[in-house]
C-alpha positions as CSV (number, residue, x, y, z in Angstrom):
1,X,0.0,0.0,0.0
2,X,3.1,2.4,0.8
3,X,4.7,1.8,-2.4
4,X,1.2,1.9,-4.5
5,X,1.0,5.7,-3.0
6,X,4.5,6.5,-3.4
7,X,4.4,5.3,-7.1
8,X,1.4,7.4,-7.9
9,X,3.2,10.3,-6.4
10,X,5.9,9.9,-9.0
11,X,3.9,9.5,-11.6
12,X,2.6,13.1,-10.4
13,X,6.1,14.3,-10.2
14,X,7.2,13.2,-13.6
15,X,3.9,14.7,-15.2
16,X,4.4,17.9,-13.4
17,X,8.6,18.0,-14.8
18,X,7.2,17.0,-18.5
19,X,4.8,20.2,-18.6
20,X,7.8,22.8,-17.4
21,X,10.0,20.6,-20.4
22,X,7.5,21.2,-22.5
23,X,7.2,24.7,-21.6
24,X,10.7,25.0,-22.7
25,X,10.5,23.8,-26.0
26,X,7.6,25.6,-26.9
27,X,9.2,28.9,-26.0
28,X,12.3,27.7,-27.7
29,X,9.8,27.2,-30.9
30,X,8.3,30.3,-30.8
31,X,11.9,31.7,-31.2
32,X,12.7,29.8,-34.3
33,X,9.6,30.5,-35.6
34,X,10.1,34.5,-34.9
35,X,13.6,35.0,-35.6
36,X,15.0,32.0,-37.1
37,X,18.7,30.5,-35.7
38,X,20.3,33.4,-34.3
39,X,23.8,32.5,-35.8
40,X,22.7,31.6,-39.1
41,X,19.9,34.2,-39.9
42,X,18.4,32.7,-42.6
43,X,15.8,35.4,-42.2
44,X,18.6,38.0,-42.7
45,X,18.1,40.5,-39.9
46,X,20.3,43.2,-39.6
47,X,22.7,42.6,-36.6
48,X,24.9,44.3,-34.0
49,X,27.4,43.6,-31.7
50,X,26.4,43.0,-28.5
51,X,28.2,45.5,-26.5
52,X,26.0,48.2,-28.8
53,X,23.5,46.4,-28.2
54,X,23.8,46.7,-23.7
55,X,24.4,49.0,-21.8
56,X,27.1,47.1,-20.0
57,X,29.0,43.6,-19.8
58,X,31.2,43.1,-16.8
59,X,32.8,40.0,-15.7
60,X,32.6,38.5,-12.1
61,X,35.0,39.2,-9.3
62,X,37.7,36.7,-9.5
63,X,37.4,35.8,-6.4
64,X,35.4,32.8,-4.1
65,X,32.7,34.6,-1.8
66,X,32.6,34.3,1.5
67,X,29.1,32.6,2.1
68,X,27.3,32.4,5.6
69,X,24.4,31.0,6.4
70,X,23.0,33.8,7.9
71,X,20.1,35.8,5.9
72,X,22.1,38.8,5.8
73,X,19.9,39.9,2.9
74,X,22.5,40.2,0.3
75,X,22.4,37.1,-1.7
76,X,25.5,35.6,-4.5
77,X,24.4,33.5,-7.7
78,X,26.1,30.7,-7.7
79,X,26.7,28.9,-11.6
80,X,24.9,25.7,-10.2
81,X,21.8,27.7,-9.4
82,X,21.8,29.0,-13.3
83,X,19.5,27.0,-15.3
84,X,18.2,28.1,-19.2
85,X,16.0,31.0,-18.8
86,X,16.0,30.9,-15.0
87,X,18.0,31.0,-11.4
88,X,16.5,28.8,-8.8
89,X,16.0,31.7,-6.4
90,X,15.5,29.0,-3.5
91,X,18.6,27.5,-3.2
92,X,20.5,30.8,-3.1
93,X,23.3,31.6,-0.7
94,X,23.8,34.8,1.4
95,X,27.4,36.6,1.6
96,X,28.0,39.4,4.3
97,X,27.2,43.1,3.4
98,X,31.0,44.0,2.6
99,X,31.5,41.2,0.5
100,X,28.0,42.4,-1.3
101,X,29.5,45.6,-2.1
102,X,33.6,44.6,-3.4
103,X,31.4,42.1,-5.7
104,X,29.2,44.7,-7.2
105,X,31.9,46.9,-8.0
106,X,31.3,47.0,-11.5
107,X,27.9,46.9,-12.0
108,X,25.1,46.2,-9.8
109,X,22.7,43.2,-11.1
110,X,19.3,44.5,-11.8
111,X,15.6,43.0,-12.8
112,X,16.2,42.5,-16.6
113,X,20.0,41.8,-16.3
114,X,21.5,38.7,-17.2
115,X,23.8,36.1,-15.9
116,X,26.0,34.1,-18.1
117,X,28.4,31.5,-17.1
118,X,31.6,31.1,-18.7
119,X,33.4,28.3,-17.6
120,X,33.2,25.6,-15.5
121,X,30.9,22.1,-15.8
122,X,28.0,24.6,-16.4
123,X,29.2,26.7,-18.9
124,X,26.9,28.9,-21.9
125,X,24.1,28.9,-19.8
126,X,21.6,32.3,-19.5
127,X,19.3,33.4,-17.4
128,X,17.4,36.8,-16.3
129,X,17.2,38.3,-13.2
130,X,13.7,38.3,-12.8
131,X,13.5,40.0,-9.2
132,X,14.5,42.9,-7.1
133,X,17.1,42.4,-4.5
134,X,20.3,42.6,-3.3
135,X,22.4,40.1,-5.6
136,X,25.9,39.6,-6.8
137,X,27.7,37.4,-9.1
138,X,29.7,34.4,-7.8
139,X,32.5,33.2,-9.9
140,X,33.0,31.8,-13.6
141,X,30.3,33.9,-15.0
142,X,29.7,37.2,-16.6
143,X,26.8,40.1,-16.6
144,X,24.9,41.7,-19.4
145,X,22.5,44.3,-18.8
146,X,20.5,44.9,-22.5
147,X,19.8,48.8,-23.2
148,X,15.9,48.4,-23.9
149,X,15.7,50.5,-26.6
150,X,17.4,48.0,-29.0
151,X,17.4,44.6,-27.2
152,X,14.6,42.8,-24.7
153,X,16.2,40.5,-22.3
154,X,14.0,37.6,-22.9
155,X,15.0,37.6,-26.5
156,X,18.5,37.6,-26.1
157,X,18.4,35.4,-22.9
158,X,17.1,32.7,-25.3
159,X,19.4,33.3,-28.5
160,X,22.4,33.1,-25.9
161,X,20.7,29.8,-25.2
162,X,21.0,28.0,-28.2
163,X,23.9,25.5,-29.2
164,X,24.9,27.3,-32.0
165,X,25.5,30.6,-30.3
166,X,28.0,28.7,-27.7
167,X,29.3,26.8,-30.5
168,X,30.3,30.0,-31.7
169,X,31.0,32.0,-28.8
170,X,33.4,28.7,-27.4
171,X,35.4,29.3,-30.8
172,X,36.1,33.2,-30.3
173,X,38.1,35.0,-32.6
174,X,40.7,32.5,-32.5
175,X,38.4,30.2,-33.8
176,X,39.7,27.0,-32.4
177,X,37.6,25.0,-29.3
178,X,38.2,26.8,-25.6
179,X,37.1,25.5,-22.4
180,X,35.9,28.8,-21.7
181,X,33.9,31.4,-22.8
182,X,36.0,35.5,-22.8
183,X,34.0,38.3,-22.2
184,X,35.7,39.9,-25.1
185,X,34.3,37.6,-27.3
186,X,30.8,38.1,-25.9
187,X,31.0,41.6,-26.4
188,X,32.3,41.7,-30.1
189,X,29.9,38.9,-30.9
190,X,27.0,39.9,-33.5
191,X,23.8,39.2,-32.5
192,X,20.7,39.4,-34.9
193,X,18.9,42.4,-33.9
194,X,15.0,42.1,-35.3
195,X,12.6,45.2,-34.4
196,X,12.4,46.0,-30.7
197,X,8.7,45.9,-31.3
198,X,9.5,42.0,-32.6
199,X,11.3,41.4,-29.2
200,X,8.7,42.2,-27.2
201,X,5.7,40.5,-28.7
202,X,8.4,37.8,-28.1
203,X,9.0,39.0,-24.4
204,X,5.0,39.2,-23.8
205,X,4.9,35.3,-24.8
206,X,7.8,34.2,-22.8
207,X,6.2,35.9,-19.8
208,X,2.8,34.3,-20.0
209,X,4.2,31.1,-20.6
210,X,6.3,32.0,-17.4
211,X,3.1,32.4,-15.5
212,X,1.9,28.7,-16.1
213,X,5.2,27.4,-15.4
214,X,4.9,28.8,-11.9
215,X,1.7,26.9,-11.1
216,X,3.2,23.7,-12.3
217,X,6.3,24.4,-10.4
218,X,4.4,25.1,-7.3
219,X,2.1,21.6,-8.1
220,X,5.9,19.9,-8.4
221,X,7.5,21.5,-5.6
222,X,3.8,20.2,-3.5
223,X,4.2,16.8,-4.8
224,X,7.8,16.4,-4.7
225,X,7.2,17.4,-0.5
226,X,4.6,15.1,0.1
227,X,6.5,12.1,-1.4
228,X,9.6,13.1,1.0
229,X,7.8,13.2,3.8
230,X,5.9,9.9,3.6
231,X,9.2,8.3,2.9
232,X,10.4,9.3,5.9
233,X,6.9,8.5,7.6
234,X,7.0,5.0,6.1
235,X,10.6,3.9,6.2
236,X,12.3,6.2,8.7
């Protein structure tokens, strides 16, 4: 009887994950379907390199933060908490106020900002920051704050996404295979730039598919707490 519930809470779970994949792909199709492969542009948009195209791109402090668990309020992305399109604000760590404010020396992270990691296991992956608070940048990654006039985040958060942009990117201007990603490169690297009015249909859809990914993350995170807790009801 134990395992008959725990197996149908499974089930749950893994219904619950296939809708936020699916989520994913669909944005991810609506992208191709707007602007085409960002690298190739088959659709021939005009394009611009993405340091005119933000108002800034600053690399992280080279240097490993001092973490406490304390909720000192000022919180430090770590790459492992970077996922594609999103940072898993729960599983954030908190770093003293003075660390805070040597770490966001060069730019301050801000809602619309995003953080790209560089090097590392997890490396090529974007995501926005999608709330207001006191955050800095841990290591191996890199921020890029897009000027609105000319580039919406979500679009380029998802064109940064795609494997043929890190193919790309990994290359740099030396054009052979690097285990990291330069900031240089990022910035002198020529993004397609469709119409800003393009983008933000395209940041409208992104944003209501967000919504429903948020109930079926709650659903998940529900289903994925009862199933831990009757495991530890039934079997200790």
């Amino acid at each position: 009887e134990c395992v008959a519930i725990l197996d149908k809470l499974k089930r749950i779970i893994s219904l619950q994950e296939e809708k936020i994949e699916k989520y994913d792909k669909l944005v991810k199709a609506r992208f191709v379907e707007m602007f085409g492969d960002p690298v190739a542009n088959e659709m021939g948009w005009d394009t611009l390199p993405l340091e005119n195209a933000c108002k800034a791109i600053v690399d992280c402090p080279h240097s490993t933060p001092s973490y406490t668990k304390e909720d000192t309020g000022f919180r430090c992305i770590r790459t492992s908490i970077v996922k594609k399109n999103r940072i898993l604000w729960d599983e954030i760590e908190y770093i003293p106020e003075d660390e805070y404010v040597k770490r966001i020396q060069r730019k301050k992270p801000d809602v619309g900002d995003i953080v790209y990691t560089r090097e590392g296991a997890i490396l090529g992956i974007a995501a926005i920051i999608d709330r207001n608070c006191n955050v800095a940048l841990g290591q191996r990654s890199m921020l890029l704050s897009p000027n609105i006039d000319k580039c919406a985040s979500e679009f380029l958060c998802v064109a940064m996404n795609s494997d043929s942009f890190l193919d790309n990117v990994l290359k740099g201007v030396s054009g052979s295979a690097s285990p990291h990603i330069n900031v240089g490169d990022i910035k002198a690297f020529r993004m397609i730039m469709p119409p800003i009015e393009l983008q933000n249909q395209f940041s409208d859809f992104t944003q209501a598919i967000d919504k429903s990914k948020v109930a079926v993350q709650k659903a998940l995170d529900k289903a994925q707490l009862l199933f831990d807790s009757l495991m530890q009801q039934y079997f200790g």
